[in-house]
N, C-alpha and C positions, 0 to 999 in steps of 0.2 A: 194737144196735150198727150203726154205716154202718161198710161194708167197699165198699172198689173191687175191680173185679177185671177184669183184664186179661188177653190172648193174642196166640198167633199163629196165624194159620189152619191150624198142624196139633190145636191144642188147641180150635178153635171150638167141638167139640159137650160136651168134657168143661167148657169155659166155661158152657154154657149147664145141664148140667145141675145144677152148683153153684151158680150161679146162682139155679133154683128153689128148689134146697136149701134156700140160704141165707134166700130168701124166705119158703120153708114155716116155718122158724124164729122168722121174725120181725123179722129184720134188714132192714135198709134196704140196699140193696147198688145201687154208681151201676156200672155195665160201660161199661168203658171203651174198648172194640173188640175187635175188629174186629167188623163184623155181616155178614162174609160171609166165604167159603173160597177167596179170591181172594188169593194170597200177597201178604203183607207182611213186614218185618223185625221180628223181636221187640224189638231194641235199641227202637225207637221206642215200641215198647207199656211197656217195660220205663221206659221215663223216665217216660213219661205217668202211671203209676201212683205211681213216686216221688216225681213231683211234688207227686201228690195226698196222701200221706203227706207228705211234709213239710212241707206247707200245712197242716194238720190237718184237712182235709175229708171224708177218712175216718180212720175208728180202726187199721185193721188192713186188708191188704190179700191178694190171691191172685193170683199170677203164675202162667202158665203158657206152654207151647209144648211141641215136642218131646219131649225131654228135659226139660228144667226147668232146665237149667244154663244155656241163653242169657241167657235173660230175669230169671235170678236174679243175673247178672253184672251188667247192666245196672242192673235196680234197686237195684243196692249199690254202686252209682258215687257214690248219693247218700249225705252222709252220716247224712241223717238215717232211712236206713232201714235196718232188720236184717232182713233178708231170710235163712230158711233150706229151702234145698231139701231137702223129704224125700221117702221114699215109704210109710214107716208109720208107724203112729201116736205111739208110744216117742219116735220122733225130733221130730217136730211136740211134744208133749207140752214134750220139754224143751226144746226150742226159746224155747216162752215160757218155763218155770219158769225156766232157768237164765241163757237169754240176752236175754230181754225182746225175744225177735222181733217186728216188728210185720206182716211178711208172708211169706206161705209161699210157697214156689214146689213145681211139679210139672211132673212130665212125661205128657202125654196118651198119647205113645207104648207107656209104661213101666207106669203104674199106672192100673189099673181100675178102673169107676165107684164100688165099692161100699169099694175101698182109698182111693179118692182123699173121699170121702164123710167115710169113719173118721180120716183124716188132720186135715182141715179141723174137723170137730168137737173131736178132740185140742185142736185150736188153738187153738180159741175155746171152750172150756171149762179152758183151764189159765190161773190165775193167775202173773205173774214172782215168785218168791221172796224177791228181793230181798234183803235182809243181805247175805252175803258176795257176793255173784253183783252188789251193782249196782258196786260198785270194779271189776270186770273191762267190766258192760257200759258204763260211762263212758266206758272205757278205747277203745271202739270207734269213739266219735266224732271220737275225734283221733288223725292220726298219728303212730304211734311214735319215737320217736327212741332208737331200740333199745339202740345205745351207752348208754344213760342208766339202761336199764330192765334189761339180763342181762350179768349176768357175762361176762366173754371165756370160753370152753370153753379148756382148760389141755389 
């Protein structure tokens, strides 16, 4: 599989090790920055990756920074990405089954080499389920017009 995977220089070293990871595996994996610990903004890593998802140039993607929630924000600007920040595996897991995520995000800060390792594999070893799950993740490509879609609450 080609996976991008992108950071922020608080996640560089946990970048690099998924990285090999992902290599030892077998995948093809393009990293997409930073290559040093020299602050940057995640927003821009966080595009840079979605772009690359939306382009189809890779299959699947890994965001990371800090937390995970910057740069998860960022890459779900697009819409053609499903970006789900987890921190264990349950959650990455259904991520794909349920929501057909195509990139995970993490927090370097928050989850450790060997959580974040179990996460990523989660990810890329679960198939989307698809049946009833793709009407919902259809539904994510386009904005709601809410009126349309739920009842007023009485």
């Amino acid at each position: 599989m080609r996976i991008a995977i992108a950071s922020d220089h608080a996640a560089i070293e946990l970048k690099s090790i998924l990285r090999e990871w992902m290599i030892e595996e077998g995948h093809e994996v393009a990293d997409l920055g930073p290559d040093g610990s020299e602050s940057v903004d995640y927003p821009d890593y966080g595009y840079k990756l979605a772009e690359v998802i939306a382009e189809g140039t890779a299959e699947a993607g890994v965001a990371l920074c800090g937390s995970g929630i910057g740069i998860s924000m960022a890459a779900n600007r697009n819409p053609a990405v499903r970006c789900a920040l987890v921190s264990e595996p349950l959650s990455a897991a259904l991520a794909r089954e349920h929501n057909d995520a195509n990139v995970i995000a993490m927090g370097a800060r928050l989850t450790g080499r060997d959580m974040a390792i179990a996460c990523l594999e989660a990810f890329l070893t679960t198939e989307f389920a698809g049946g009833r799950h793709q009407r919902r993740v259809d539904k994510l490509g386009t904005p709601p017009i809410l009126s349309d879609r739920i009842e007023p609450h009485q």
